[in-house]
LUMFIGU-805393 format. One record per atom (N, C-alpha, C): x, y, z; residue in one letter. Coordinates in pm, whole numbers, plus 50000, padded with zeros to 5 digits. Example, Ala and Ser with C-alpha at 12.3 -4.5 7.8 and 13.67 -1.06 7.14 Angstrom:
// LUMFIGU-805393
513194943150780A512304955050780A513204967050780A512854977550708S513674989450714S512905000350787S
//
This chain:
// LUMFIGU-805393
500844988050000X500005000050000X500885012650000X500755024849927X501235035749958X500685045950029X501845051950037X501205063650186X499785071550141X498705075550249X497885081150179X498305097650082X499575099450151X499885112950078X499795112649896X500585098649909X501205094349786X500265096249678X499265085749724X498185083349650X497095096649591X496895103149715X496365118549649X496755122449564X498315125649567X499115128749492X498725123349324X498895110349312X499395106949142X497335105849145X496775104849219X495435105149158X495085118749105X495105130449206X495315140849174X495635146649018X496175140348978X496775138848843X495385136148756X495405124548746X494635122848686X492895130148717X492735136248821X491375138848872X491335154548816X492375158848826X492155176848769X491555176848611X491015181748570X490095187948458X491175192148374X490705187348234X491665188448093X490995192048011X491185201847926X490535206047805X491255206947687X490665203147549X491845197547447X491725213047351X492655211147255X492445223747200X491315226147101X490945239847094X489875240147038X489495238346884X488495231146875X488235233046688X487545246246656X487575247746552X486515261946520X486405262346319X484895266046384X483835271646256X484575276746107X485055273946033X485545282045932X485025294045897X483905293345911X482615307645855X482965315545966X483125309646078X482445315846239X483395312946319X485185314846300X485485314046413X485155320246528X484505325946569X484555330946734X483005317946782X483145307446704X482005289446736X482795282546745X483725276746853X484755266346880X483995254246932X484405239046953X484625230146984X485385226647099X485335220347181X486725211047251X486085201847338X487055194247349X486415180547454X486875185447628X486295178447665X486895182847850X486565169947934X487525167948049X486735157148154X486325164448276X485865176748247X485425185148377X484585176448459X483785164748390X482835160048470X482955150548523X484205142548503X484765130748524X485195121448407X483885125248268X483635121048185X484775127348056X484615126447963X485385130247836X484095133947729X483595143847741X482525149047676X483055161147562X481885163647490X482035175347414X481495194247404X482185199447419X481375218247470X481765222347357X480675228047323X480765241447268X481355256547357X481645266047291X482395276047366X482125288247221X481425297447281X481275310147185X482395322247238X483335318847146X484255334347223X483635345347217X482905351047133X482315363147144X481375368047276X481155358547345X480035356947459X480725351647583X481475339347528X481965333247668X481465326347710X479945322247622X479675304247686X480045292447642X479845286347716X480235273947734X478975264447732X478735253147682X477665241547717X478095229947628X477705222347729X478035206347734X477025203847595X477525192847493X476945189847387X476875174447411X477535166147440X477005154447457X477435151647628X476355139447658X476345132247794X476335116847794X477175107447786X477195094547771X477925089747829X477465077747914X478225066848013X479455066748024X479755063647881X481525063347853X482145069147772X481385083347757X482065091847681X482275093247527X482515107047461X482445109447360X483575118347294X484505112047181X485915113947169X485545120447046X484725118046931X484925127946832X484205132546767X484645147646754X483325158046715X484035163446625X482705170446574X483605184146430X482485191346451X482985207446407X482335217646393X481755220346206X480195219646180X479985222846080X481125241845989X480955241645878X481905252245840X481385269245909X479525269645870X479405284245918X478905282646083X479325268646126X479245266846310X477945267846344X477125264646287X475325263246329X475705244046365X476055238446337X475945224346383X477315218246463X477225211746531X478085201446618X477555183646527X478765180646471X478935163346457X479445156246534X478795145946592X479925139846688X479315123846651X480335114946672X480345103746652X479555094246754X478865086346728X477905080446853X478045066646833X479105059046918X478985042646934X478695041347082X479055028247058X478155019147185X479185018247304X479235024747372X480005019947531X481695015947450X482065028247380X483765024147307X483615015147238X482605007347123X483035003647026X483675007546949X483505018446924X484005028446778X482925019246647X481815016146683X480955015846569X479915021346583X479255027646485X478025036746504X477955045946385X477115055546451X476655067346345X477225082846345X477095091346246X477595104946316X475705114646338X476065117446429X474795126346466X475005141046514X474105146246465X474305162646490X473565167646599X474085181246625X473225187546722X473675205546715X472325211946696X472795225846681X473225231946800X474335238746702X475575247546815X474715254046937X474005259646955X473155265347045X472485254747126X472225244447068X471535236947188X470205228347102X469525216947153X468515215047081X468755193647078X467775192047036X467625178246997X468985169846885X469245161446930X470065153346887X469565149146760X470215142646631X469155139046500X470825131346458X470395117046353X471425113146310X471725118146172X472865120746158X473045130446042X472645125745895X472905113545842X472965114745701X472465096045741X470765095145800X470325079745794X470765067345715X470925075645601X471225063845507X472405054645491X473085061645586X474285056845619X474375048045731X474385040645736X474675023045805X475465024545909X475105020946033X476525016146171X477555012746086X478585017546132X480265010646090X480965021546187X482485015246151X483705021646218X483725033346080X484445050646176X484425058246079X485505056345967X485425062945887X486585059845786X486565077545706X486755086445777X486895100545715X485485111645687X485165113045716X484075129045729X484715142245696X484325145745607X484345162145537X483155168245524X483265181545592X481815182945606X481945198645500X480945203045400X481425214245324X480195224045358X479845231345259X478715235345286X477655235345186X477495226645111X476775221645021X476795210045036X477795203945095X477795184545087X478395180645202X478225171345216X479185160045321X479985148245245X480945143245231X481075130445213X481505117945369X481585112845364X481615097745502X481875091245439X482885088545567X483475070245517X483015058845606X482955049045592X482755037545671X483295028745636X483375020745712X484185005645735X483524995445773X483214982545753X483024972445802X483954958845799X483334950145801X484124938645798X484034934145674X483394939245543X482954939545433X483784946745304X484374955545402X485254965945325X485144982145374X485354990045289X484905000545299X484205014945170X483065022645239X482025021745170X482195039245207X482325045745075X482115062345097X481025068045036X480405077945092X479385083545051X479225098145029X478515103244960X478715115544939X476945119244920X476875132645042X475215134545065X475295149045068X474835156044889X474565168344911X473525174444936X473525186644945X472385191145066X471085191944948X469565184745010X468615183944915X468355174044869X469855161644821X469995151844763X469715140444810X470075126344747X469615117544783X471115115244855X471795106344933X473215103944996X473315093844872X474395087944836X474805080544717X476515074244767X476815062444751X477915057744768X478965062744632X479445065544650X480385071844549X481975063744520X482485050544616X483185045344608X482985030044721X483295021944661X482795009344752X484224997844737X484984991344835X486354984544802X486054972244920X486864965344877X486654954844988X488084953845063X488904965845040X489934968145102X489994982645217X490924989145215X491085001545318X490895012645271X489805027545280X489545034445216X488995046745276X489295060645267X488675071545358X488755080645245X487635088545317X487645100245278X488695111345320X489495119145273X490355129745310X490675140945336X489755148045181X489905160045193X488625164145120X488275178745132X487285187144994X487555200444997X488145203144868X488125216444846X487605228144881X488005241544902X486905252644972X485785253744887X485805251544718X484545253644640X484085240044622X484535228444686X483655217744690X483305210444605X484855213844458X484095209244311X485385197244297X486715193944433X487375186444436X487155176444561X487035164244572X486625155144632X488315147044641X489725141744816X490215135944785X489735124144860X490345110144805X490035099644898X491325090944895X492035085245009X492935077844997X492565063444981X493165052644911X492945040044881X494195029044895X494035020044922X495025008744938X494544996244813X493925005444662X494104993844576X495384983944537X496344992244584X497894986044506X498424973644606X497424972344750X497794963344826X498234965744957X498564979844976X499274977645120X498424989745207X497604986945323X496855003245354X497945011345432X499415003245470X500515013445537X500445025545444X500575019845309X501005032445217X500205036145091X499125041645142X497815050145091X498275053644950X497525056844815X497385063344725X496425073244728X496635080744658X495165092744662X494495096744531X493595098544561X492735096544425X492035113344424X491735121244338X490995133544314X489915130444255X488445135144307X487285134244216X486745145544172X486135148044066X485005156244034X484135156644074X483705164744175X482605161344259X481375160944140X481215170944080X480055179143985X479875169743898X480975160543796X481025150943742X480595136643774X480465131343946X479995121043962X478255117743965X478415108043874X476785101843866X476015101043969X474665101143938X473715102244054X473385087644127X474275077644086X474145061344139X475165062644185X475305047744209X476605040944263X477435042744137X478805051744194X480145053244098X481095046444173X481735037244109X483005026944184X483915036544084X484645047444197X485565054444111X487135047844085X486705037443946X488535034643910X489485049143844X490765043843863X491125051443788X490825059943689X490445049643568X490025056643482X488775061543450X487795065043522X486725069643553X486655081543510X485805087643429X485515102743366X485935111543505X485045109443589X485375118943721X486265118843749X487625113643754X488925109543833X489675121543778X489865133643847X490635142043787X492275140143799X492565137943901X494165129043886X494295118944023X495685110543995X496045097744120X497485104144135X497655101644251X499385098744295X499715088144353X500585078944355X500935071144409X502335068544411X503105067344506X504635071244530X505295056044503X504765047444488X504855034544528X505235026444624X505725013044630X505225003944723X506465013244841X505815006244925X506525013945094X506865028245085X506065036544989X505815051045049X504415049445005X504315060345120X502675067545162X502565081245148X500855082745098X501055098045096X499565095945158X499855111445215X498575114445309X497865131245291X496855134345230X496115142745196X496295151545348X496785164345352X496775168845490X495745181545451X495095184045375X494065192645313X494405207445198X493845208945127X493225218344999X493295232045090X494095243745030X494135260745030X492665258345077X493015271745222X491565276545253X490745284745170X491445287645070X491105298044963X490425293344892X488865301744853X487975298844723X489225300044596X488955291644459X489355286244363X490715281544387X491055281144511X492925271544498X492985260344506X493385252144398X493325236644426X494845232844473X495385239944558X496665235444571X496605226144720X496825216544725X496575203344803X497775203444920X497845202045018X498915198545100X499125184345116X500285179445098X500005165345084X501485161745184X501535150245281X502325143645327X503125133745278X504455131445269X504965119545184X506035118445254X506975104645213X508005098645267X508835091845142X509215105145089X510435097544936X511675097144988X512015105445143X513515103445117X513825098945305X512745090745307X512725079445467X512345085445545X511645099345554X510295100945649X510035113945616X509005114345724X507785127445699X508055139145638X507625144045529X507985154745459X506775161045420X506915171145325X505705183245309X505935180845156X504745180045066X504425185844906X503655197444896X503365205644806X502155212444772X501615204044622X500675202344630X499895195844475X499345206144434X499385212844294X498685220944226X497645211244184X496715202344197X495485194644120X495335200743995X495065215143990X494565220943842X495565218443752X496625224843812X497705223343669X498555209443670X498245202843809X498855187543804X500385183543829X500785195343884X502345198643912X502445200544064X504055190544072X503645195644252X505265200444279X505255207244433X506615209444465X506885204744602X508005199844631X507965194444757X508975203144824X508685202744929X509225215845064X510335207845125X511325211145066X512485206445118X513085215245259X512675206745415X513005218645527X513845210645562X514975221745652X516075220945708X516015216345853X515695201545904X514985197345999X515345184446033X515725178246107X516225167846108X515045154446160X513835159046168X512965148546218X512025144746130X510425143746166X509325145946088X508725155346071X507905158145954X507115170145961X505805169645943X504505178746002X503525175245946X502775191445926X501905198345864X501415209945833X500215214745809X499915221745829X498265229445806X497955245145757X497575248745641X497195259645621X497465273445761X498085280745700X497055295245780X495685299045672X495165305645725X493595307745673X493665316245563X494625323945470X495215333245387X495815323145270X495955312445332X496595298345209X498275303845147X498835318445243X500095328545177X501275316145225X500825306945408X501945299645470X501405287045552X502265276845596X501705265745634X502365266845779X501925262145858X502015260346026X502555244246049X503625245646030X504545232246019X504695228646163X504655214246204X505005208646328X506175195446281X506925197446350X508295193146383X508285182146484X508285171546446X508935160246575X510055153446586X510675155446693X512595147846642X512775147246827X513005132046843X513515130246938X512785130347091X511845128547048X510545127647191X510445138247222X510425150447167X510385167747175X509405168447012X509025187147061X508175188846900X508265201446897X508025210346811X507915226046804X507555227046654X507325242346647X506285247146560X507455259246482X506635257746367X507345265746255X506115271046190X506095288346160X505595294646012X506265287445885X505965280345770X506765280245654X505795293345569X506505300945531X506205311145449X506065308645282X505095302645211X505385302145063X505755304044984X505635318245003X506255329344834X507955333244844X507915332444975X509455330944995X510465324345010X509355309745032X509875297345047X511095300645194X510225310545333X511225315645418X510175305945565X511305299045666X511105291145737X511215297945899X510355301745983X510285308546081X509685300346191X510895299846324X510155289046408X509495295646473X508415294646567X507625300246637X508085295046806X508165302946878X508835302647021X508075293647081X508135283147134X507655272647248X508615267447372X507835263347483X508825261847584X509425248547539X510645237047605X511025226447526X509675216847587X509245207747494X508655200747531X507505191147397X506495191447401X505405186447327X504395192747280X503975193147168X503065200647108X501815192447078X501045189847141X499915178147091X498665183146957X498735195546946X497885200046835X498365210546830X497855221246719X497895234246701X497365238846559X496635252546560X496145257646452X496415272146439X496055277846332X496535288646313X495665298346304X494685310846361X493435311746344X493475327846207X492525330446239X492335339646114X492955353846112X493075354646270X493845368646270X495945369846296X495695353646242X497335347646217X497815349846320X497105349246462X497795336846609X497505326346573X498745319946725X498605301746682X498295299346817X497415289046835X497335283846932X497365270546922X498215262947030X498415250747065X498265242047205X498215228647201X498025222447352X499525217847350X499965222047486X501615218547537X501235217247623X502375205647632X502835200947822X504275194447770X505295194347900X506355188047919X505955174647981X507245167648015X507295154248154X506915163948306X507275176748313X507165178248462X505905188148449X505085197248342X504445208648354X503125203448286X501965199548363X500695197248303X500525203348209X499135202448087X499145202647917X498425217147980X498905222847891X497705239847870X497235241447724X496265249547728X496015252547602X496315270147578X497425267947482X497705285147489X498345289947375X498245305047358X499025312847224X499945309147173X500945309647131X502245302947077X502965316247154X502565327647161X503505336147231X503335338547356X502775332047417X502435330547529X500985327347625X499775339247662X498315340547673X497565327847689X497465319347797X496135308347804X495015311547731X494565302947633X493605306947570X492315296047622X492335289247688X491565279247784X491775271247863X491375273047955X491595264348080X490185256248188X490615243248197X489565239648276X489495244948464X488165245648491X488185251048614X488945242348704X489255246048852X489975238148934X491425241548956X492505234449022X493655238749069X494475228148954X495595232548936X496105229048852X496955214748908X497335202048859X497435186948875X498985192048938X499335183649005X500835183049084X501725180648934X503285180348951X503885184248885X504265169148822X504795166048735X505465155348694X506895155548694X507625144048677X509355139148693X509955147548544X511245151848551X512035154248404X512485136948362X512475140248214X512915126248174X514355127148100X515035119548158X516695117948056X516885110547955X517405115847846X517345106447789X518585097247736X518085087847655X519775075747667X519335070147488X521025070547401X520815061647302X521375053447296X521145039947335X521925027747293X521675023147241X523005011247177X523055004547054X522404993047053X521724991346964X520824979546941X520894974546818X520424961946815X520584951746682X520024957446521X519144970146586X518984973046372X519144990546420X520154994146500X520425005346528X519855011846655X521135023646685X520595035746817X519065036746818X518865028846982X517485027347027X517465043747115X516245049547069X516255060847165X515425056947319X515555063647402X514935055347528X514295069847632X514115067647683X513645077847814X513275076047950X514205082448064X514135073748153X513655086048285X512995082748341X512625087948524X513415082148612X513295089448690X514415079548818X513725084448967X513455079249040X513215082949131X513735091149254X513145090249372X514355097449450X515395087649510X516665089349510X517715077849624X518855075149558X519075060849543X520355059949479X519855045849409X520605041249272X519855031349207X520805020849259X520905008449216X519975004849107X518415002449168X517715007949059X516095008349145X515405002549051X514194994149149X513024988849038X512814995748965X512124986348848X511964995848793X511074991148655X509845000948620X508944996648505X509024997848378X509114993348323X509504993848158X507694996248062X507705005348073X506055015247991X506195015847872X505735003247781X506345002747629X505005009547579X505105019147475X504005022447439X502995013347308X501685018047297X501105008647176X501445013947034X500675010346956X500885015246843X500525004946727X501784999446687X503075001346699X503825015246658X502775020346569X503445035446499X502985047246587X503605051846698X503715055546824X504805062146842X505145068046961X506025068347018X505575075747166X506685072247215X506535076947401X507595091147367X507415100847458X508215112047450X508135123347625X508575137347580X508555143147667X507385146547748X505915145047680X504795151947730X504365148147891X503445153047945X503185152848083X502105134848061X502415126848135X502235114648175X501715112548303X500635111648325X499905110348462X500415093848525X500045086348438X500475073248462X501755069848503X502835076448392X504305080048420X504955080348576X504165093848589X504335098648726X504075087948858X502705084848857X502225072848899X503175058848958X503935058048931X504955048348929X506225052848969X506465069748942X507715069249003X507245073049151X505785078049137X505495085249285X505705070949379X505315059549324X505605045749414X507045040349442X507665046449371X508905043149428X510245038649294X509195034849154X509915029849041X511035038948995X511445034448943X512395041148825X511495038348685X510845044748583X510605048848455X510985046348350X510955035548216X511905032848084X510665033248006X511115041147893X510055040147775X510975042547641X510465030547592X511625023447483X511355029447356X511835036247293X511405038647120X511535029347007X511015016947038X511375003847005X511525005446812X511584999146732X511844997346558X510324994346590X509575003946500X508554999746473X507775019246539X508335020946571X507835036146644X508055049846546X506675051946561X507325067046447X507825077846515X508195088946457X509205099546464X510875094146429X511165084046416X512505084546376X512995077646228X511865076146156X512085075845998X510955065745946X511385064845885X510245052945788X510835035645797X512245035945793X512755023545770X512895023445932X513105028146003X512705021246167X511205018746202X510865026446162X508635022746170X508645015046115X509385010745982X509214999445926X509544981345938X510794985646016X511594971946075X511024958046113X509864966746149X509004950446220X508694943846140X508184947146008X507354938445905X507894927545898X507134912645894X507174904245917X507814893646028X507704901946158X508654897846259X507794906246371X506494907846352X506144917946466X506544915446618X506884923346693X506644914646839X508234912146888X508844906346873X509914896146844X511094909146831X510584918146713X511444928446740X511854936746809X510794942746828X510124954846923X511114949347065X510664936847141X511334931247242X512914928647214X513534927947127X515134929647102X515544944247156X514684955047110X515184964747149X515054970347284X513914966047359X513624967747520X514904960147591X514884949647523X516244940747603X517554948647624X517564954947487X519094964147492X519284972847567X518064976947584X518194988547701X518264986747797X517644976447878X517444973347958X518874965148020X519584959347915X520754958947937X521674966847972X521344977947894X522434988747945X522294997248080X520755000048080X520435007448210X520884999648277X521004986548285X521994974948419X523194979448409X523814974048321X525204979748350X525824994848367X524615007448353X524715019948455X524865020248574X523825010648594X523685010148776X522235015248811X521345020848707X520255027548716X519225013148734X519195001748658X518094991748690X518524979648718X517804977848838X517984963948933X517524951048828X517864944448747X517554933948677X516674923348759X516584926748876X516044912748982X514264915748961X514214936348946X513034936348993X512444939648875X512234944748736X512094947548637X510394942748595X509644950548599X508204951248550X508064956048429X506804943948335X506924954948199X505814952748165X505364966948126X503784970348109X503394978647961X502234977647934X501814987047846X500324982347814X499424991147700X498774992247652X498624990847522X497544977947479X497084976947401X498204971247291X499094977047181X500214971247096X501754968847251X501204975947321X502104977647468X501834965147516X501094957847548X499954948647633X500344936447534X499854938247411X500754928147340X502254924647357X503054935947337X504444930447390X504514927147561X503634932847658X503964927847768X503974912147741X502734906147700X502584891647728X503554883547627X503634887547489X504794884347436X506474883347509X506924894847593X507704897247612X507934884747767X506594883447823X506854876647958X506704860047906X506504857947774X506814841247740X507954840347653X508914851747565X510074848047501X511474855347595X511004860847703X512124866247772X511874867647934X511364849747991X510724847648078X512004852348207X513194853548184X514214856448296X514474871348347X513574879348213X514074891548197X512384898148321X511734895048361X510764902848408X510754893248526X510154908148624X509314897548782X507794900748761X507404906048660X506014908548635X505754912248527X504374911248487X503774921248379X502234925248371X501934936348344X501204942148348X500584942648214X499884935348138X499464939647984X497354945547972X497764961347913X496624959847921X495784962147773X494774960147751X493854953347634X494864950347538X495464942247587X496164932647476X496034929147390X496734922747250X496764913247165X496944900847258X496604885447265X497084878647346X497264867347269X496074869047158X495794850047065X496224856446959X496774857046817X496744867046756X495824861346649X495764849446659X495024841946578X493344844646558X493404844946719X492104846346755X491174861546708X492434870446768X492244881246779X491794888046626X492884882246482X492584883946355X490874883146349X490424872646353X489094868246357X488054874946379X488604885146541X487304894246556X487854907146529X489334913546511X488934927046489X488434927246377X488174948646428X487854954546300X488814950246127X487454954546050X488584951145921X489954961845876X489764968045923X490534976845914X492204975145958X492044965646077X493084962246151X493364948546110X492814943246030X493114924545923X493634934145854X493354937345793X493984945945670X495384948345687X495764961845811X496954962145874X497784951045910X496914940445962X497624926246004X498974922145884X497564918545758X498244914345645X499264917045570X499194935745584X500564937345510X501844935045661X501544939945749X502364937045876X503044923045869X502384910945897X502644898845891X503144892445765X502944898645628X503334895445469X501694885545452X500704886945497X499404878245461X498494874845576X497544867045594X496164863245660X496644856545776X496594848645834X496954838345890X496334825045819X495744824745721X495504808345595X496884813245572X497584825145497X498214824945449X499914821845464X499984824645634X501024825145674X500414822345793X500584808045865X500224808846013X501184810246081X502334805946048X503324805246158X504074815146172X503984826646061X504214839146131X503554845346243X502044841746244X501254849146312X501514838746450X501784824846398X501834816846542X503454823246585X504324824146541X505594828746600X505904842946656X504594847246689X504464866046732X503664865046797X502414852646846X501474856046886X502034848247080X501404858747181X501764856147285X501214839147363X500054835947277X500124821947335X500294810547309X501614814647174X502454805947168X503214801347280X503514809447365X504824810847493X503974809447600X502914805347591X502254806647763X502944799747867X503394787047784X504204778147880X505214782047953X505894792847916X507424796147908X507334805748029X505794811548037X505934824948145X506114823048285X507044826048319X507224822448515X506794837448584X506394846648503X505954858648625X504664860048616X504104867248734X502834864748756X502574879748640X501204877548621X500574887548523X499274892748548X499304905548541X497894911348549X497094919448396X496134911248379X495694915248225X494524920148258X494164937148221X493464943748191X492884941548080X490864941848073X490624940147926X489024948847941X489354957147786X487554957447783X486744948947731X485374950147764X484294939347721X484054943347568X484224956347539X483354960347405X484524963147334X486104955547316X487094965347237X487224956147094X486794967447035X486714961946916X488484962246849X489704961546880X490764960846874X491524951846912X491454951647018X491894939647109X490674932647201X490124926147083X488964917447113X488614908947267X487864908547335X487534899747422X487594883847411X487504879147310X487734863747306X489024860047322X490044865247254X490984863747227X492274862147368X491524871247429X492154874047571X491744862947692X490744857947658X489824846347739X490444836947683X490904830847569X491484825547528X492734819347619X493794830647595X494904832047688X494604830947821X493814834947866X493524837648057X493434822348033X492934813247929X491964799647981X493314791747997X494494794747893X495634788847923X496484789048038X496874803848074X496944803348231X496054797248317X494984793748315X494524783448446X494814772848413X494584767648288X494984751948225X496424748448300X497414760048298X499114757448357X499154756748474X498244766648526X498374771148655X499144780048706X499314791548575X500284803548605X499414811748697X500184820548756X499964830248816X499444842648766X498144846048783X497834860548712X496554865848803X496174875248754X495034883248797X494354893148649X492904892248657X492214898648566X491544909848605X491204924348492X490834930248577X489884935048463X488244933548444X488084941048319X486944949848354X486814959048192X485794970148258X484684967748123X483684977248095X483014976148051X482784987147972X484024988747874X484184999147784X484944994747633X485225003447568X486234996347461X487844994947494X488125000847395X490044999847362X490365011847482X490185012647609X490565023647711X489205027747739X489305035047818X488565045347888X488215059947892X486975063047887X486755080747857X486765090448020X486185076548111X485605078548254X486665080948368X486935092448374X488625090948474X488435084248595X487485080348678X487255072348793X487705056048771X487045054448635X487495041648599X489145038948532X489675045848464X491055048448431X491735047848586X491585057248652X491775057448800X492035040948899X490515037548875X490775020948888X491615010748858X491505016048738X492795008348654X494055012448719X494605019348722X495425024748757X495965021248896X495085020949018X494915016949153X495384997549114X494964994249036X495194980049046X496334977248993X496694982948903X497884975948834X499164985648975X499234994649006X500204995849093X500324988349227X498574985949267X498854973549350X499514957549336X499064955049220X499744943849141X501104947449157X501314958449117X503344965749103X503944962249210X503274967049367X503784966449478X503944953249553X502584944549530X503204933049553X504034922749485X504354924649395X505174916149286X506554918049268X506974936249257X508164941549253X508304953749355X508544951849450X508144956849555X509764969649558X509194984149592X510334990349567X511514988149697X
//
């Protein structure tokens, strides 16, 4: 048990009120958006700057993660599934207040797959286990599927005059690395159009080929500019294009930057609001167009989790460090929202360490507690796999060192921000890898003197949760515990019930199905090794996660009793995590109790 101080303390954390940064109205910025857990919950408010109110737009059990603001801000969209499935409908509700209505009926439950909302049309994407199915519903009209695949498929972008439609596609085989397709909106038929290539409407394709991706980051805010912002990876990671669509010519933004990049319009379409990630840190840049002139914008060191650029060309962004809770504020300084209440206790600085590992310098990040080491200590692999752990403020983080741990969070091959061919590494070896590189570190922090090898806990979430249980049956000497939560556990199993979206991912991940390749999927999947595990385990699971499925995990638990390993279960009644901070909280309370008796500081 920890002291009651303790415990206030890292709950505290998690119990103070968060508000994310705001969306807003294109027509109407002074009609924002943002989510908050003022209520415990993770809900959605509206907020009129011109006035200064505030009101709650949705109220649900377990919360509601994603909304959009219509363009002239008379409507709120927000997504409505079942207790964290992530399947359902999008339903509206006017900005002011009023009855709930589902937006565009004709459109079927599924997982989303892209929403553009214009002001003449909508298009939606959906997903099933069927494929995926886009639609396009202009205002007056009948809604009409406009593209139908039995592979991976979203909607992306739409032009400010609404006469360019983009959608990304994985016809060529792989959904890692998207193609993009341009439509004629005005040009598509009043039926079902399966837009191929060569389709009258298809005004142009890009496709970089196999193992690069491009990603539609959106169309000039400007009436008649078809100049496209587009994301790509030709020379091994994140970079910036502009696409002229009209004239069919593009230029790519060669910046002087050593990480990834990603970008968004200012509202003038003159410069782009570039974000920078390199090294578990992030910061913000003006890129200026006509001058092709690169201006960083002042931030404290740390994390940038969003940011936009608004009309009177301030920026506002959500930052937090490892030790300074997230704010939402100016880029030059000015809180531009804050939730009520006292602000959360402080968090640990994190150091960081690169050692050498088997497909190269693993980046790592470490907490330490107070005293002298070598100290227990938890190894917090993050999910993903295309992820990464970094500087930002970590409630959970904290959580663990407030108990006494020492802190490792691995930037394992397979993690983005450090190129394309390290995100890439895992393919066909998932699992297996990822854990080569935790080992190395974990090696080395031993021979620092910083981690006690005797006491070593390793935890995570979800692609995390997968390597915990993986990691505690192929490297049964290396842990005194593990903590995995909504795991991968069967992978076999697990193929079976996720979403399609995530078979899809499987396939190019694994090189095929599991008909196609079982023993890849059997040589990655954690209950292959059940036998092998000698530490006790505590597996967190939701009932409704459509990701890391419920059978799959019952599966595994059934093998631990069959052995007679040691574990404990703990599940809730939500999806892939939690919206409800009482219940996160719970979670949280258990797995450090699990911590304390197992690896005791």
């Amino acid at each position: 048990m920890l002291p009651p101080d303790v415990t206030a303390r890292w709950q505290a954390r998690f119990r103070a009120p968060r508000v994310s940064l705001p969306d807003w109205a294109e027509d109407a910025p002074q009609r924002c958006l943002f989510a908050s857990d003022v209520t415990g919950v993770v809900e959605q408010y509206t907020w009129d700057r011109d006035t200064g109110a505030q009101r709650q737009v949705t109220d649900r059990p377990n919360g509601t993660l994603a909304a959009t603001l219509s363009p002239d801000g008379e409507t709120v969209w927000w997504f409505a599934d079942t207790d964290g499935d992530e399947f359902g409908v999008w339903r509206t509700q006017p900005f002011a207040g009023g009855p709930d209505a589902v937006a565009v009926p004709e459109v079927e439950p599924a997982y989303p797959a892209g929403l553009e909302i214009g002001r003449t049309l909508v298009a939606i994407g959906r997903s099933t286990d069927d494929g995926s199915e886009l639609w396009l519903a202009p205002h007056g009209q009948a809604p009409r599927v406009f593209y139908r695949t039995p592979d991976t498929a979203s909607v992306d972008a739409l032009s400010r005059d609404e006469d360019r439609l983009v959608l990304s596609h994985s016809e060529h085989g792989d959904p890692r690395y998207p193609a993009l397709r341009v439509l004629d909106v005005a040009a598509l038929p009043d039926g079902h159009a399966q837009s191929e290539p060569d389709s009258p409407w298809v005004v142009a394709e890009k496709w970089d080929g196999e193992e690069l991706g491009l990603h539609a980051l959106g169309f000039s805010p400007v009436p008649g500019d078809l100049r496209l912002l587009v994301g790509h990876e030709r020379r091994g990671r994140e970079e910036l294009l502009v696409w002229d669509v009209a004239a069919d010519t593009e230029t790519e933004l060669v910046l002087d930057l050593p990480g990834d990049v990603t970008a968004g319009w200012y509202p003038d379409g003159s410069a782009l609001l570039v974000g920078h990630d390199h090294a578990a840190r992030s910061e913000l840049y003006r890129y200026d167009l006509a001058p092709a002139e690169l201006t960083r914008l002042e931030t404290p060191p740390g994390v940038v989790r969003g940011a936009t650029a608004r009309p009177d060309g301030s920026v506002e962004l959500a930052w937090s460090s490892s030790e300074r809770p997230p704010v939402i504020r100016r880029a030059d300084g000015p809180v531009v929202l804050a939730a009520p209440g006292d602000e959360p206790p402080a968090g640990y600085p994190v150091e960081d360490r690169w050692v050498p590992g088997p497909g190269g310098d693993i980046h790592a990040l470490l907490v330490r507690p107070a005293g002298e080491g070598p100290f227990p200590t938890a190894f917090l692999v993050h999910g993903g796999p295309e992820a990464a752990d970094d500087d930002g403020y970590r409630a959970r983080r904290a959580a663990y060192v407030d108990a006494g741990y020492a802190v490792v969070h691995v930037n394992y091959r397979g993690s983005s921000g450090y190129g394309s061919a390290w995100r890439d590494a895992l393919t066909g070896r998932p699992g297996l890898t990822e854990l080569e590189d935790v080992a190395a570190v974990q090696d080395a922090l031993v021979a620092e003197g910083v981690v006690d090898p005797a006491r070593c806990l390793l935890s995570g979430g979800s692609w995390g949760g997968f390597l915990t249980l993986l990691g505690l049956g192929t490297q049964p000497d290396r842990w005194a515990a593990g903590i995995a939560e909504v795991p991968v556990a069967d992978y076999l199993a697990a193929y079976e019930d996720e979403m399609e979206g995530l078979r899809a991912y499987d396939r190019a991940l694994f090189g095929g199905s599991p008909a196609d390749v079982p023993e890849v999927y059997r040589r990655s999947s954690p209950l292959t090794y059940v036998d092998d595990v000698a530490a006790p385990v505590l597996v967190v699971a939701g009932a409704n996660d459509p990701r890391c499925p419920i059978r799959q995990i019952d599966n595994y638990l059934a093998a631990l009793v069959e052995r007679g390993k040691a574990h404990e279960v703990y599940r809730f009644d939500a999806g892939h995590g939690s919206l409800v901070i009482e219940e996160t909280i719970r979670q949280v309370e258990t797995a450090l109790d699990f911590a304390l008796r197992h690896v005791a500081p």
